[in-house]
N, C-alpha and C positions, 0 to 999 in steps of 0.2 A: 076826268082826264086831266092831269096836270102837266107839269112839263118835265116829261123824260127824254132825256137824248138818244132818240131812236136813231134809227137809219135815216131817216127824211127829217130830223132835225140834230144831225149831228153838227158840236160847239164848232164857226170858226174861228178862231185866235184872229186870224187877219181881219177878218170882218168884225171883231170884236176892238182891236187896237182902233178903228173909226169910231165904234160906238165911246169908246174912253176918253176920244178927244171932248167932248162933253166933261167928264167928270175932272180934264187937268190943267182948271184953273184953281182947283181945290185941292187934289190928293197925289200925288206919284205912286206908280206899281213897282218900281223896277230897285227903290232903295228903300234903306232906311230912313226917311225924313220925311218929317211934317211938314205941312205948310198950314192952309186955312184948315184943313180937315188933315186926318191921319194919314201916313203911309199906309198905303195897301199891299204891301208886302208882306206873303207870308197870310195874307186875310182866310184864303179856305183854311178851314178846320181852327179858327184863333177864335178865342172867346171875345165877344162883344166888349168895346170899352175897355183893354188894355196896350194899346201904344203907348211904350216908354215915353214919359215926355210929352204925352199931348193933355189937353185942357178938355175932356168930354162934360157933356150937357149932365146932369145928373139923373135924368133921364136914359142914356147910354150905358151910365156906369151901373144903376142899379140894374138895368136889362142883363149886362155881364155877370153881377153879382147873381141875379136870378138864373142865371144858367142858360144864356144866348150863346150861342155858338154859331159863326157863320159858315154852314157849311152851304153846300150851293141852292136846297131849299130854304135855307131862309133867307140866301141873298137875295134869289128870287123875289121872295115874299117883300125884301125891303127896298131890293130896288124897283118893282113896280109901284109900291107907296110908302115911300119911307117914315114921314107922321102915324100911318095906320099903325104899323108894328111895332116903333117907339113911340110913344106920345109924351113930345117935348125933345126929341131931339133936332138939336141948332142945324144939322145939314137943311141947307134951306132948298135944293133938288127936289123938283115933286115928284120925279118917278119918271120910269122908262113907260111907253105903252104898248111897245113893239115885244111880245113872247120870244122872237129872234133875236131883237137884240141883246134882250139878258141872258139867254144862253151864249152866244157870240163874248160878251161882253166877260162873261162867268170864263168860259172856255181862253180870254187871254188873260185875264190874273189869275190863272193856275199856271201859269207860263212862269210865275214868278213866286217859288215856294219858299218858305225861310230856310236857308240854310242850318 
């Protein structure tokens, strides 16, 4: 059983914009710009490791180079432990533990697709 957004676990965005105040002392959703960590804009469906302009672990980059794609299972998969699925990337977050909140979470950065 993994996590599919059924009926009884349909994404909130709103409930998700709380779970992201966690993640924005490091990243923004909502532009283009970096800070400690990447813009998240535009993140579903962007290959791992390319924001214009940022500095990734080389860890990150080669993950992109290998063919990561962040679609909403592997954000999944990285934001419940993000070490597990890159080993050596600098995001020093350990992980969400709540299954709600990374759908919640997932479900408001699609709020914010790249133009």
């Amino acid at each position: 059983a993994g996590l599919q957004a059924g009926a009884s676990h349909a994404q909130d965005a709103a409930a998700g914009e709380k779970v992201f105040a966690k993640c924005k002392a490091c990243h923004v959703a909502d532009e283009a710009k970096n800070k400690v960590g990447p813009s998240l804009l535009g993140i579903i469906g962007r290959t791992a490791g390319t924001v214009e302009g940022f500095k990734y672990s080389p860890a990150m980059a080669d993950a992109g180079k290998g063919g990561l794609i962040w679609d909403e299972a592997k954000l999944t998969e990285y934001l419940k432990a993000p070490k597990v699925l890159v080993k050596g990337t600098k995001m020093a977050f350990a992980g969400l533990k709540e299954d709600a909140d990374i759908l919640n979470l997932i479900g408001y950065l699609k709020q914010f697709p790249n133009k």
